[in-house]
C-alpha positions, 0 to 999 in steps of 0.5 A: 751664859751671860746677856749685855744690853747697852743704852745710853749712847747719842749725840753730844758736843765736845765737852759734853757728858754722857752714861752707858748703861750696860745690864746683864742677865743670865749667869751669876756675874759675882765672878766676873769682869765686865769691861767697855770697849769702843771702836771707831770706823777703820780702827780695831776695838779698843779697850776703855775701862774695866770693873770687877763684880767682886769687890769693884776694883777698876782699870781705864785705858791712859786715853780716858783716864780721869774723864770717864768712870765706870761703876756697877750697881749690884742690885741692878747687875747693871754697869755704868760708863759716866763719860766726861769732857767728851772729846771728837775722838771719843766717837766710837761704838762702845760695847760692853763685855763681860768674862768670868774670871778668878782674878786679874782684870782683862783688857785684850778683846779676845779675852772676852766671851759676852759681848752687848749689841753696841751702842753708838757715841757721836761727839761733834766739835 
């Protein structure tokens, strides 16, 4: 079993910056993925980007990349979502998710067993 507790989320103008932080607890994660996903009203969860624990290497979805990076603190078992260049469509809720896997990155919703409660980012034009 593995808990996600989100922060960070908030209000911010267009072109603005923010960090989701995203700390687990429970299960030894050195084995697992642990992603950020975001939904907006009406639109299905979508996937942002991805870190595994293991060795960091790192996958982001074509509508962030080069404006977000996500990073993870071993010390902390905490993971990080530095947002950039904020855009009106980055407004969603974003979770943070985590699956225990051998290999690969995972970037399907389903493919996920933890989820955090969510963490509402509102970005006004």
């Amino acid at each position: 079993q593995v808990q996600l507790v989100e922060s960070g989320g908030g209000l911010v103008q267009a072109g603005g910056s923010l960090r989701l932080s995203c700390a687990a607890s429970g299960d030894t994660i050195s084995s697992y993925v642990m992603s950020w996903f975001r939904q907006a009203p009406g639109k299905e969860r979508e996937f942002v980007a991805a870190v595994r624990w293991s060795g960091g290497s790192t996958l982001y979805a074509d509508s962030v990349k080069g404006r977000f990076i996500i990073s993870r603190d071993n010390a902390k078992n905490t993971i990080y979502l530095q947002m950039n260049s904020l855009k009106p469509e980055d407004t969603a809720v974003y979770y943070c998710a985590a699956v225990r896997t051998a290999w690969g990155m995972r970037t399907g919703a389903r493919e996920y067993d933890y989820w955090g409660q969510g963490t509402q980012v509102t970005v006004s034009s």
